[in-house]
Each structure stands twice: as structure tokens, then as C-alpha cells.
N, C-alpha and C positions, 0 to 999 in steps of 0.2 A: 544492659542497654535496652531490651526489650520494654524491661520493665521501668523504664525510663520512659519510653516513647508510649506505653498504656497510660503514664499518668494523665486522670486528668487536668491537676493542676498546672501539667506541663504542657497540655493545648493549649488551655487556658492563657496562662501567661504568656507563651509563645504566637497564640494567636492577637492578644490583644498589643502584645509589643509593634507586631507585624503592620496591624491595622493603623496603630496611632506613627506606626514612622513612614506609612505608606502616604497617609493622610499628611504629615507634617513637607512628607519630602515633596508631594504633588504641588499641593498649596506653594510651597518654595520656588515650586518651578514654575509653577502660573505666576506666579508674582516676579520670576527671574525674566519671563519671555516677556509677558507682556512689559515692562520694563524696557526688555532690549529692544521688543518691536515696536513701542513710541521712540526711541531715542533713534533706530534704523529710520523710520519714519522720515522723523525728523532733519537726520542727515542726509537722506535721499532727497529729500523736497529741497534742501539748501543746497547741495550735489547739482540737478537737473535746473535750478534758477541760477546758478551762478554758471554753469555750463549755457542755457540759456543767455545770460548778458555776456557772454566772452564767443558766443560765435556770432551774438548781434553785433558786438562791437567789431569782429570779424566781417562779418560783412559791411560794415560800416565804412571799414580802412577799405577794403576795397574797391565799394563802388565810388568812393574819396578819392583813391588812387586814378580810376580810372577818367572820372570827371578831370581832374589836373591833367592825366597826357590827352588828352583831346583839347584841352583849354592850349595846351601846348600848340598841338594841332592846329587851331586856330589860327592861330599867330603866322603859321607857316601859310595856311589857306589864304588871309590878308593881304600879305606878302605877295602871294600870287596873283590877286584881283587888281592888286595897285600896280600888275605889272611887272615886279620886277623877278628876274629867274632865280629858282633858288633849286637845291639840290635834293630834289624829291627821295633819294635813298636818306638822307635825314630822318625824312618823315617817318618813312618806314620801319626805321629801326625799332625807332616808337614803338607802333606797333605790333613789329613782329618779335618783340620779344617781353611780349604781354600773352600768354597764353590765352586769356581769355578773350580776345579779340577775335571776331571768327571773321570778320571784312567791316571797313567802316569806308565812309565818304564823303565827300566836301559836295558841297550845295550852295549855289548863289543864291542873292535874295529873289531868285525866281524860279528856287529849287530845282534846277538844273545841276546834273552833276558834272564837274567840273574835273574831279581825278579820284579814282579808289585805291583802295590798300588792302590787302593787291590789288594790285593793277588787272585785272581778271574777270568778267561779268557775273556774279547770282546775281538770279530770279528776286527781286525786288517782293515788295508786296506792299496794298492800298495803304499800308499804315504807315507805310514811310508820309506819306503825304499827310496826315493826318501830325503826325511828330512834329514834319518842319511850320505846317501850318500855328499849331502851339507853339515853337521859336522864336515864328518873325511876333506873335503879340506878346508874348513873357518877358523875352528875352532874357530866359534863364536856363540853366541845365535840366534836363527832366531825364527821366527813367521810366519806361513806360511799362504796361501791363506785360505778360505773358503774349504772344500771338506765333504765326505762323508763317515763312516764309511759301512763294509760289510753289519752290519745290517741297512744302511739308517738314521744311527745317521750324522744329520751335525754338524762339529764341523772344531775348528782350533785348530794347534799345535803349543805348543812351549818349545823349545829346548834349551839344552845347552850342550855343550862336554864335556866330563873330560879328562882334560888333565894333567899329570904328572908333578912332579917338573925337570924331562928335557925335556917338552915341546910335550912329544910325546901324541897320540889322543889314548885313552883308550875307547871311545866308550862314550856313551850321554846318557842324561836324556831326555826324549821325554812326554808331558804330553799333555794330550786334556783335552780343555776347554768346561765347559757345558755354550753353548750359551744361553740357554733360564737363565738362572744364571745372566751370565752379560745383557742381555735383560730386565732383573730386576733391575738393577741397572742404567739401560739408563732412566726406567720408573721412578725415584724416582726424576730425575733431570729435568725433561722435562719444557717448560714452558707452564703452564697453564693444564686445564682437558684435553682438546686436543691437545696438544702440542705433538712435535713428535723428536725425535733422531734417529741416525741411524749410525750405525760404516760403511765402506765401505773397503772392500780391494782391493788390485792391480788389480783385472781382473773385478771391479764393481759389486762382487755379497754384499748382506746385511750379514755382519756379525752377528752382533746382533742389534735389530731395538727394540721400546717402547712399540711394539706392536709386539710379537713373532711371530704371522703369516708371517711376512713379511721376515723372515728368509730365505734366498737361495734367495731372488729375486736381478735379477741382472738390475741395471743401467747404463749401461759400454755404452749403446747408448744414454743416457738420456742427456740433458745438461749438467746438475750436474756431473753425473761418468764423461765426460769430463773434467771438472774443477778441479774436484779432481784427474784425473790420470796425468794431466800436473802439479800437486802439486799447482793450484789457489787457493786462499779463494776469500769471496765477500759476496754481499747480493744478491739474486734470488727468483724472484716472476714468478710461476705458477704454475702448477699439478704435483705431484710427491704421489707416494702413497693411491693413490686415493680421492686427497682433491687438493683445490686449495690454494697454501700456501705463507707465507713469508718465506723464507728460508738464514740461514748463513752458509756458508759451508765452510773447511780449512782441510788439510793435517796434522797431528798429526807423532809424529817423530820415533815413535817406530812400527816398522811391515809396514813403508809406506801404513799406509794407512788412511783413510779420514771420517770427522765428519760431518753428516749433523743436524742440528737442524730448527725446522721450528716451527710454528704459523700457524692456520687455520688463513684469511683476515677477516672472520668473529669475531673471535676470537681477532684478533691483534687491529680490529675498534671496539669493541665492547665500548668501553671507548669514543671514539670520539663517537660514534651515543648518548650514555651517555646524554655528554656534549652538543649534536647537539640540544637534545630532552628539553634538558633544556635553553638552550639558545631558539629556536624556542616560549617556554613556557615564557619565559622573554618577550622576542620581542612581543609578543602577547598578554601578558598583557600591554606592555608598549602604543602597540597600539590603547588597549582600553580605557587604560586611557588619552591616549593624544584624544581622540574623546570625552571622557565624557568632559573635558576643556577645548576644540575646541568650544564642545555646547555649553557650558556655557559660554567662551569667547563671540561666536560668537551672541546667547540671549542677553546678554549685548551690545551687539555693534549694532546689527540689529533691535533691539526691539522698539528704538528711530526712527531709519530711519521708519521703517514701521508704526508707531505711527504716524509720522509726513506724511507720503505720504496717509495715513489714512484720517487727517483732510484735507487736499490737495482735493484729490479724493472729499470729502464733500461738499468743499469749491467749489469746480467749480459747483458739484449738486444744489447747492442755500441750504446746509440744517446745515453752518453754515457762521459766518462774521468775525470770524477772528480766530485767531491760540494759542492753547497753547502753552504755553514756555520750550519745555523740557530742564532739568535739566541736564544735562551732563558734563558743565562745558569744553567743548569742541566747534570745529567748529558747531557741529549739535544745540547746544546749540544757537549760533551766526545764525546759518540758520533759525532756527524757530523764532527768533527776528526778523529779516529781511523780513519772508515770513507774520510774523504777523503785521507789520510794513506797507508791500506792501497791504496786505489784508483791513486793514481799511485804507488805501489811496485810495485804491478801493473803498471801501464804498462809502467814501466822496464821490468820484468825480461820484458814480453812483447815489448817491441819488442825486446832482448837477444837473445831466441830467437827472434823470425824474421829475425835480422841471422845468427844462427849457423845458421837452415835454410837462409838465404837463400846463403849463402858456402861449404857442404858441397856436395861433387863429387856428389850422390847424390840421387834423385827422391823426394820426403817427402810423401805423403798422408795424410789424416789425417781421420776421419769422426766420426761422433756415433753414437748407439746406435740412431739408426733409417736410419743409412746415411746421411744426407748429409755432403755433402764439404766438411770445414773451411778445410784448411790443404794449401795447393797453390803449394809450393817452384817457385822457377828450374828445379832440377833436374827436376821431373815436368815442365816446360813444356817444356823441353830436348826431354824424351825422348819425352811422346807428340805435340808438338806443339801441343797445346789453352793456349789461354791461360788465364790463372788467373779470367778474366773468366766463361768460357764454362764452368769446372771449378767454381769453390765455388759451395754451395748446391745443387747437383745431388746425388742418391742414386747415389754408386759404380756401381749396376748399370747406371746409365742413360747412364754415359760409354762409348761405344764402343771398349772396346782390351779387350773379350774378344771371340771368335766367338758366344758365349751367357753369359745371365745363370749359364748351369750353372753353368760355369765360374769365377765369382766366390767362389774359394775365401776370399778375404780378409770378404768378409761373411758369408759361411758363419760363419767360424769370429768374426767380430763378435754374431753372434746368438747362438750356443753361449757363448760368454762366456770363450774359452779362449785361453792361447799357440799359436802353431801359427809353424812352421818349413818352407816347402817346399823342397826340394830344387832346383828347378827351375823356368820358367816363366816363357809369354811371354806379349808384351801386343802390342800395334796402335799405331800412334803413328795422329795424323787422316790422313798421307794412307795407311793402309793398309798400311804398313810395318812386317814383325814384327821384334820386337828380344827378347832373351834376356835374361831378369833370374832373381837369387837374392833372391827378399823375403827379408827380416826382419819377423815379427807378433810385438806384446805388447800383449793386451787388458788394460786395467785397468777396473775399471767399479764403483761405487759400491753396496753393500749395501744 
């Protein structure tokens, strides 16, 4: 195993598998999110615009509703000015069993009030007068701005005139609305625990909002009051309210005035981070498992090579003579045949040549490139006397048959890298006996 995890082919390929499934899976996943985050996108914007037209049409039906029992109203109020008695808990039922009704009241055409509902005095404020004044000229329903009761009650009005079977203005129904009422009703539709609504009127104050605090604040500088006081819809991302949001916002037809609906971005991705964490969780397993089968691909494919570069390595150490046959059934298969094939050709032809050193009249030494002694013929035994025992493996200088290493012109001229021819020259056999020799040198030595 060690000798598995040294290879380098097995970094190699291990590393590069690593990288191109890292790279493939990533790629996957940028292409998987981004994907899911256009199409999240997409469903949120269609999400918050249709949430958008279904609480405008919400408020639609009921500022609808509430015009019709005040027209009702009317009818009763008429009734009264012509005179005749009628039985005022009628009226009231009306009323009181409209939540959103916070006190309404009848007004002649001289804007005197005539009877409330309840029957009970609030503090008025200048704007009544202003309302019925627009009445007696329109003679139509109206819904007025956001304002303020004497006691600091915020509220909005809405009105209807009674007007006679010939046409003439007999004075209005005037009824304030309890906003934190319909501020409950914005809360009931909203999207999601943080989700937010918000009604807007003409001059961008918050009529009634998801969240009641947020009543009387005005946006009429904000984007949005923009949008909505030029009668735009659309979808709008950033801060409103004190969050950073997705927003759908549109004009609603009754009281002119405008819906805002939104989505915290945490809130709206919350699904995508979801699916992000889970796809991440995929990808990551899939990672690991394409590495566990990489391994074990890669042990299977390497395990031969390094098997085979194993006896190699051996094979040039002298510690063996020929090659096992791995089994693979493949070219590796075909390359260990061939190297074992090369390997006892070798053989032959090297035991050939130490039968021909072995049988030449003449002493044949023979060294490596750092001076030690390969190949030590009969004939050098002959002559110096040293057995081949006590001679190979040993560095030339360190066999005694010079007087000094000086002298060791044949590794001289082994390290110079050159031919060299002496002339002359003797050596020492072991016991100390000089004998006359003519070397022959020819260095060969690999580039």
C-alpha cells in the first residue's frame, strides 16, 4: 500500500481525476443553481403579483361592501328627513356588525348631524367638513385620504350622499373606518411569517399596513409611493419598512389608491438556499464517491505498472533474471512478456560473455563510473592473485596491486571520461610480486 500511495503515476492520475470531476461537478452546479435561481425568481415575482391582485381585489370587495351598507344607510337617513319614524336599531345592526366601522353619521344638506352610530359623541375633525362639502357637488361616494381624528384617532372616511327621487343632495352618510381592523385583515393574507402588505393612499401616507405600527407613515418620497401615485404596478427590490424586500405593488380602483405586498429576500430564497444545501450535500457525496472509484480504478490500473517497474528496478540490481507475467490481459500484460523475453536474452548473451572472459588468456577488469569492480575474469585472478570473492564490489583504488592510489592511472582516466592506451605498466599480485603488463583502456559512459 505504501508503495501504492509513492507512485507517481498514482498522484498523477488521482490528482488529475480529482480536479476534472471537481471541475465538471462545480460547473454542474453553477449551471444547476443558477437555473433554479432564474426559475425561484421567476415564481416569486408571479407569487408576490398575484398575492398583489388578490389582496387588491380584497380590498376592493370591501371598500365595495362598505359603500353598499352606507347606501343602505341612506335610504334609512331619507326616510328620516321625510319624516317618517323608523326604527333606528335597524340601522345599527348595519353597522355594528361590520367591524370595520369605527362610528359613522347622517348629515343634512346643511351638514348637521342628524343621528350617529353609535349613538355616542367622538371628537369630529375639520375634515369632516371638507368630505361633506365634496358630497353635496359630486354627488358620489368618495374615500378619503388618511387623516386624524381631534382625539389623534387616524382613520379614513367613507361616504355616500342621499340623494332624492328628484335628484336633489339631502346630505350623506359619513362613516370612519377602524384601521388597525383592516390592518388585521392585511395580516391574515400576507405571504409567509414575514410577509408584509400595505394599503397606500393619494398623498403616500400607510393606510393600513400588516404590521399596525406602521400606520400614518408616509412614502410619497419613496420609489414605491412613486409608482403608485403615477397608477404603476411592477415588481421592486430594496428597503421599504425596515427590511430589505421583494416587493409587488399596483393601483387598486376604488379610493385611488395603491397595494404594496412584499417578501423579506431572506425569506423569498429561503427555498433556494433549501435546495442549494442539498444539492451542495449531493455534489459532495457524489465527489466522494467518484474518489473511492478513482481509487480503486486507479489500484487496479497502477498496481501492475508498479508491480512490473518493481521487478525492473531488481532486474538491473542483479537480484533477479527474469520477469513475472502480469496477468491483465492488456498491453501491460504484452509489456511484461517482452520485458521478460528481453531479460533472459540478456541472460544468455551475458553468461556468453563471461564464458568468453572467462576462457581469454588475458586479466579483464571492469569498474562502474564510481570505481567499483564489476567484472573480475580467471585471468585477473591468475595474475594478481585475489579471488574474484575478495575483488568485485570493491573501488579499484582500494585493491592493493599499485604502490599508491597515484598511480591508478586507469581510474584517472575512468573519471576524465576518455580512451587512454599506456605504454607500459606494472601491478602487485597479493603476495607482493610485480608483474609487467601493457593495459588496453576504452571508456564508454552514457550522456
Amino acid at each position: 500500500m505504501k508503495q501504492f500511495f509513492r507512485s507517481k503515476i498514482t498522484k498523477r492520475y488521482l490528482l488529475i481525476t480529482l480536479l476534472l470531476t471537481l471541475c465538471a461537478l462545480s460547473l454542474l452546479y453553477l449551471i444547476t443553481t443558477q437555473v433554479m435561481n432564474k426559475s425561484v425568481s421567476e415564481e416569486k415575482n408571479y407569487r408576490n403579483e398575484l398575492m398583489a391582485q388578490t389582496v387588491g381585489k380584497k380590498m376592493n370587495y370591501i371598500f365595495s361592501n362598505i359603500i353598499n351598507e352606507l347606501r343602505v344607510l341612506s335610504e334609512y337617513a331619507l326616510r328620516v328627513q321625510e319624516g317618517e319614524v323608523i326604527d333606528i336599531e335597524e340601522a345599527e345592526k348595519i353597522i355594528s356588525r361590520n367591524p370595520l366601522f369605527l362610528h359613522s353619521k347622517l348629515v343634512d344638506e346643511h351638514g348637521d348631524t342628524l343621528f350617529a352610530i353609535p349613538n355616542v359623541y367622538i371628537s369630529d375633525s375639520p375634515k369632516s367638513v371638507d368630505i361633506f362639502d365634496r358630497l353635496s357637488w359630486s354627488k358620489t361616494y368618495y374615500i378619503s385620504n388618511l387623516f386624524s381624528l381631534e382625539n389623534g384617532k387616524k382613520v379614513i372616511a367613507v361616504s355616500v350622499p342621499i340623494i332624492d327621487e328628484h335628484g336633489l343632495f339631502k346630505g350623506g352618510i359619513i362613516a370612519f373606518i377602524n384601521l388597525d381592523v383592516l390592518s388585521q385583515y392585511l395580516n391574515q393574507v400576507k405571504i409567509g411569517v414575514d410577509g408584509v402588505n400595505a394599503l397606500i393612499d393619494r398623498d403616500g401616507n400607510v393606510i393600513s399596513h400588516s404590521d399596525s405600527s406602521f400606520i400614518g407613515t408616509n412614502i410619497a418620497t419613496h420609489q414605491l409611493g412613486d409608482y403608485l401615485y403615477k397608477n404603476k404596478s411592477g415588481i421592486w427590490e430594496g428597503d421599504l419598512f425596515n427590511k430589505r424586500m421583494f416587493f409587488a405593488y399596483q393601483p387598486i380602483q376604488l379610493g385611488n389608491f395603491g397595494i404594496i405586498v412584499g417578501e423579506p429576500i431572506q425569506q423569498a430564497l429561503a427555498s433556494t438556499k433549501n435546495v442549494q444545501k442539498l444539492l451542495l450535500k449531493g455534489f459532495l457525496t457524489v465527489t466522494l464517491l467518484t474518489l473511492i472509484f478513482t481509487f480503486y480504478a486507479t489500484s487496479r490500473f497502477v498496481e501492475p505498472i508498479t508491480h512490473l517497474t518493481k521487478q525492473a528496478r531488481e532486474y538491473k540490481d542483479g537480484f533477479r533474471q527474469s520477469f513475472q507475467i502480469i496477468k491483465t490481459g492488456d498491453e501491460l500484460e504484452t509489456l511484461s512478456i517482452t520485458m521478460d523475453e528481453m531479460a533472459r536474452e540478456l541472460s544468455k548473451r551475458q553468461k556468453k560473455l563471461i564464458n568468453i572472459l572467462e576462457s581469454i588468456p588475458y586479466a579483464v577488469i571492469t569498474i562502474d563510473k564510481e570505481g567499483n569492480i564489476v567484472t573480475f575474469n580467471k585471468g585477473a585472478e591468475q595474475l594478481t592473485l585475489f579471488s574474484r570473492k575478495e575483488a568485485i564490489g570493491k573501488k579499484i583504488i582500494d585493491l592493493p596491486i599499485k604502490k599508491s592510489k597515484d598511480e591508478f592511472f586507469v581510474w584517472q582516466t575512468v573519471q576524465q571520461g576518455k580512451e587512454f592506451n599506456e605504454v607500459e605498466s606494472e601491478i602487485y599480485d597479493k603476495q607482493g610480486q610485480t608483474h609487467i603488463i601493457n593495459p588496453e583502456i576504452f571508456i564508454a559512459h552514457k550522456t
